[in-house]
C-alpha positions in Angstrom: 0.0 0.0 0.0 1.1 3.4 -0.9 1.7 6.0 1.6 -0.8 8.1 0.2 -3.2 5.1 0.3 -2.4 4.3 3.8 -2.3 8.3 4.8 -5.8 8.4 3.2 -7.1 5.4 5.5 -5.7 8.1 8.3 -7.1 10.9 7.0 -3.6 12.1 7.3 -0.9 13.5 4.3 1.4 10.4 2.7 4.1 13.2 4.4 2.8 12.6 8.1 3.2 8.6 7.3 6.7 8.8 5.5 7.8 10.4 8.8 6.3 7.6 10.8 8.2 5.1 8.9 11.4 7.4 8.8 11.1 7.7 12.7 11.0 11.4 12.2 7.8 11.8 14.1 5.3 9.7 15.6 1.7 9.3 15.4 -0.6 11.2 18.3 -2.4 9.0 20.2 -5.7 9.0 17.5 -3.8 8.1 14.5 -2.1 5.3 17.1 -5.3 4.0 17.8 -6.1 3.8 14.3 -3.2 2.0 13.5 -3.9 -0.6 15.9 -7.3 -1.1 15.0 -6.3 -1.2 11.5 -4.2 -3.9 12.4 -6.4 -5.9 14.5 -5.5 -4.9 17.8 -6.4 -2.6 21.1 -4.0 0.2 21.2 -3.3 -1.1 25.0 -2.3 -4.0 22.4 -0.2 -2.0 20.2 1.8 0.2 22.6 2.7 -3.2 24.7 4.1 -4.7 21.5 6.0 -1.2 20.8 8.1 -2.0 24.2 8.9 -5.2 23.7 6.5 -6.8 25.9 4.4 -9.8 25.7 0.8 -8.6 24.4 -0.8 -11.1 26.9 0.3 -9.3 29.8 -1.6 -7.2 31.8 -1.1 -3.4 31.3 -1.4 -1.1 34.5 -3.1 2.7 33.6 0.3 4.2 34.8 2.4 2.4 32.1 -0.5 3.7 29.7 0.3 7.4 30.8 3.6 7.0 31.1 3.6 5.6 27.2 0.9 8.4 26.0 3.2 11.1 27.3 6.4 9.5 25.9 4.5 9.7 22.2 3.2 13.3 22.7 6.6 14.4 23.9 8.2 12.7 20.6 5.9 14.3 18.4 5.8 17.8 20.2 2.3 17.0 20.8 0.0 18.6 24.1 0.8 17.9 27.5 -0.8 15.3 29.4 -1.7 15.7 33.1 -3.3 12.6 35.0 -5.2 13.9 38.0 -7.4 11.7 40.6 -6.8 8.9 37.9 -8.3 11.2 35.2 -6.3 11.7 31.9 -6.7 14.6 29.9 -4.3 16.7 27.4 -3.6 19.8 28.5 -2.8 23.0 26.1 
């Protein structure tokens, strides 16, 4: 598939997925979960799988955060805050 094909799935330009693939940049966190669901699987799924780790296991909601803001820091994305177990992006 093209990367103006796949970009077009996204709704995103074939630019935004040739820096994906370069490592310039990475997806935010709704093009992630597209990209899991495209390929069958939760993004909890995906981001386990992205570390290394076995998809089977577990995932606590801290490792979630902690993953989410590693992405958005990568990309120059918002900031994430986690308050009273609440995640929201900030800014």
């Amino acid at each position: 598939m093209s990367q103006r094909a796949f970009g077009k799935i996204l709704g995103v330009s074939a630019t935004a997925v040739q820096l994906w693939e370069r490592g310039d940049t990475v997806p935010d966190t709704e093009n992630l979960a597209k990209l899991a669901a495209r390929a069958g699987y939760s993004l909890e799924e995906l981001l386990r799988f992205l570390d290394g780790k076995p998809v089977s296991d577990p995932l606590d909601i801290q490792d979630i955060v902690n993953k989410i803001r590693f992405f958005a820091s990568k990309s120059g994305g918002a900031n994430w805050q986690s308050c009273s177990g609440e995640i929201r992006c900030v800014g």
